[in-house]
N, C-alpha and C positions, 0 to 999 in steps of 0.2 A: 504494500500500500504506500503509496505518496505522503511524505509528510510534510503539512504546513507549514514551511517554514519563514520564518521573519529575522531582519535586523535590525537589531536598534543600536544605533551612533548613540555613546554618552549612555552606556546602556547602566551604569554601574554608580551613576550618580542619583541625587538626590528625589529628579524626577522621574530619573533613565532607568533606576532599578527596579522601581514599583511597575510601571511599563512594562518592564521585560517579563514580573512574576506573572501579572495580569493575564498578560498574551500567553504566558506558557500554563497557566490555567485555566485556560480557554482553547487548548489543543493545539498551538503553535509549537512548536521545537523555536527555542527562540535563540540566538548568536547577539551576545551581549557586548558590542563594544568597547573598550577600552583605551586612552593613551598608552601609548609606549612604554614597557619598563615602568608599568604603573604599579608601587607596591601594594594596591589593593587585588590586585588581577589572583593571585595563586589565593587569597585567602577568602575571597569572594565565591573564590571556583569551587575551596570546597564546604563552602556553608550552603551552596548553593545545592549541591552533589545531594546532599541531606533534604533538600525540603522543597529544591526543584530542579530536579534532575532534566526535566528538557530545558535548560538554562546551560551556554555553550559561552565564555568569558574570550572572548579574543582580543588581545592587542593589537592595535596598527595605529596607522598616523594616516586620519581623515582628508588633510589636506592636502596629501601625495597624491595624485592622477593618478601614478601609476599604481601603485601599491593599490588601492581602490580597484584598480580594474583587478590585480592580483587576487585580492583576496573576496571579491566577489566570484571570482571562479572557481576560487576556492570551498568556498561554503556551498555554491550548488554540485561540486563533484563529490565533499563531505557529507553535507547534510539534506541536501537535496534541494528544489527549486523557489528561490526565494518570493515569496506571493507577497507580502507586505516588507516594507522600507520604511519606518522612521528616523529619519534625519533629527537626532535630539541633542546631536555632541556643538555644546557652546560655550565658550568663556566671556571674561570680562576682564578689559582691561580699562578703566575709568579716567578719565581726565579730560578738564576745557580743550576745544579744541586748539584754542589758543597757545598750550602748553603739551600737546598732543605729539608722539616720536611718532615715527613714519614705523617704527614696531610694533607698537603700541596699535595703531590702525592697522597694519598688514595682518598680526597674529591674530587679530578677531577677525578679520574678511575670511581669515584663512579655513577658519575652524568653523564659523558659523556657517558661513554663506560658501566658499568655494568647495567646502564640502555636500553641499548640497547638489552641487554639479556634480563634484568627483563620483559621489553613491548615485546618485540617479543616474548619470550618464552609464556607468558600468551595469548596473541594475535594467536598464528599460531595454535595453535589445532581448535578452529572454523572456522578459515581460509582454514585448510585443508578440514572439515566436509561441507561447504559450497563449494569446491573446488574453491576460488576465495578468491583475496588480494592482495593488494598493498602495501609495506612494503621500504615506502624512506625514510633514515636516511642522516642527515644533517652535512657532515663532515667538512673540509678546508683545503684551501691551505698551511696550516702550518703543516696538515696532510700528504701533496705530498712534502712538499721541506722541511721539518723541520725552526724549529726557534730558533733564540736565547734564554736562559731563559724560554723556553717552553717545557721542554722533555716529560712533564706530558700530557698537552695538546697535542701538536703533537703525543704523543703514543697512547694516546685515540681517537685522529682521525684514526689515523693511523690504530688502527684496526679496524677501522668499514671496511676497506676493506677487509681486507681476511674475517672478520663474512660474509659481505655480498657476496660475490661470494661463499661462500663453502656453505649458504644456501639458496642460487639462484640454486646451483647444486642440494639442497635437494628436492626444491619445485616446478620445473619449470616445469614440469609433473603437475602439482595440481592446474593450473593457478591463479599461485603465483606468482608476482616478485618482487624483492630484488633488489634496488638500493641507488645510495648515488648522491647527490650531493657538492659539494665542493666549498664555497664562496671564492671568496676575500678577498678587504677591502668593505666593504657595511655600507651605510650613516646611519649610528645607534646613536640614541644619545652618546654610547661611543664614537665613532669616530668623533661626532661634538663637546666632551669634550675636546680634542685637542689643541693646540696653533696651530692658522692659518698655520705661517711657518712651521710647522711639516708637516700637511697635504699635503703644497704645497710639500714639498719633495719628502712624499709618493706618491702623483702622479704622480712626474715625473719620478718613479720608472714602474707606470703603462703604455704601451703601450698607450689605450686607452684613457689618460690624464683624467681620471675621475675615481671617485668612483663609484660603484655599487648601485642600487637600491633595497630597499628590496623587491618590486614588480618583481623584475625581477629572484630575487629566489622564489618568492611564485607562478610566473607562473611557473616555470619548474617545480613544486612540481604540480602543476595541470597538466600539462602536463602528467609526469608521474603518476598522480591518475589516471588515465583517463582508461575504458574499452579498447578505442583503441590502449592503448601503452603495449598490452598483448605481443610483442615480442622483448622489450626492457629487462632483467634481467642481475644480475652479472654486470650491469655496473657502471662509473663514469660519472657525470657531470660537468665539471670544468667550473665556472663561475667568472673568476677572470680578464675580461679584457685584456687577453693577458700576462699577470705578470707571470704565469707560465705556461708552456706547455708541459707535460708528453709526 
C-alpha cells in the first residue's frame, strides 16, 4: 500500500512539531525537517521513535536548491511519494531597516521565502506526474499588516502570497492546491520567553484576549492536507484571533 506521505520544513520547532504529530496522527508518515547539525535532531528522533513512530527527523539546509532537489528525491525513493508540503522553516533576524546588514536581510529571504521555491520547485514535478498535492506554506500576520523592525521578515511572508496564488493558477487543473496560512501571536516557547506584563499587553491588543494554540495551526494545516479540501486553492488563512482582519 502507498503511504501518505508529507514534509514539513521547521518540522521540529515550536509550531513545526505539533504539525508534524498532527499529520502523522492523521495517517501521514510524516519527514520532519530540520537545520543542519541541529543538536535537537538525534534527540527528537528518538522521543519521537516512542510516541510517533511515522515521524522521520531529517536535516538539510532549506535554502540550498540543490540539496532541496536532493533530498526530495530522496524521501520519495525512502518513504515514498510526497502528497503534502508544508513550507514552515522560518527565522528572524530583527532590526530598522535603517541599521539592517545585507545578512541580516539575505538569511531570512533565504530560509523563509527562497525556501519556499527551493521545496516547491523540487516537490511539484511529481506532484504534477501523480496529478495530486497539497502545497501549504506557513506565513503571518506581520506578512498582512507589516511590522516594526521586520521589513525582512514581513517581505518574506509577504511573498509567499502572490508565489502562492500565481501557482494555485498554474496547478489547479492538476489537482494541486496552493495555500498559506497566516498565524498570530501563538504560545511558543519564544513567546513564553517574554516578561508576563508584555504579554498581558499583547493580549489586550488581541480581540480574543488570548494567544493562539499551536494545535490550532496544525489543525488547519490538516485540514487543508486533507483529499476533501481539493477546492480550497490560491487562498489565505488568517488565524490571529481577530488582531487583524484583511
Amino acid at each position: 500500500m502507498e503511504r501518505n506521505v508529507a514534509l514539513v520544513t521547521g518540522g521540529l520547532g515550536g509550531i513545526g512539531l505539533v504539525i508534524s504529530k498532527v499529520l502523522s496522527e492523521n495517517g501521514f508518515h510524516v519527514v520532519a525537517g530540520c537545520r543542519p547539525n541541529s543538536a535537537n535532531a538525534d534527540k527528537y528522533q528518538g522521543e519521537l521513535a516512542m510516541t510517533h513512530p511515522n515521524i522521520t527527523v531529517l536535516p538539510f539546509n532549506v535554502g540550498d536548491y540543490h540539496e532541496c532537489q536532493r533530498v526530495v528525491l530522496d524521501i520519495e525513493e525512502s518513504h515514498g511519494p510526497i502528497k503534502v508540503l508544508v513550507n514552515n522553516a522560518g527565522i528572524t533576524k530583527d532590526g530598522q531597516l535603517k541599521k539592517m546588514t545585507e545578512d541580516q536581510w539575505q538569511d531570512v529571504l533565504s530560509t523563509n521565502l527562497d525556501s519556499v521555491f527551493n521545496l516547491t520547485r523540487a516537490a511539484l514535478g511529481p506532484m504534477l506526474e501523480r496529478q495530486y498535492g497539497r502545497i501549504i506554506s506557513i506565513s503571518s500576520i506581520n506578512g498582512e499588516k507589516g511590522q516594526f523592525g521586520q521589513c525582512n521578515y514581513a517581505a518574506a511572508k509577504a511573498g509567499m502570497y502572490g508565489f502562492t496564488k500565481s501557482l494555485a493558477q498554474e496547478v489547479a487543473a492538476k489537482g494541486i492546491t496552493v495555500n498559506t496560512i497566516s498565524p498570530g501571536y501563538i504560545e511558543t516557547d519564544m513567546i513564553r520567553a517574554i516578561k508576563p506584563e508584555i504579554q498581558e499587553a499583547i493580549k489586550s491588543q488581541i480581540p480574543v484576549k488570548r494567544f493562539g494554540q499551536p494545535e490550532e495551526i496544525a489543525r488547519c494545516v490538516q485540514f487543508l492536507a486533507d483529499e476533501q479540501a481539493g477546492y480550497i486553492t490560491g487562498s489565505n488563512l488568517s488565524v490571529n484571533g481577530g488582531q487583524h482582519m484583511a
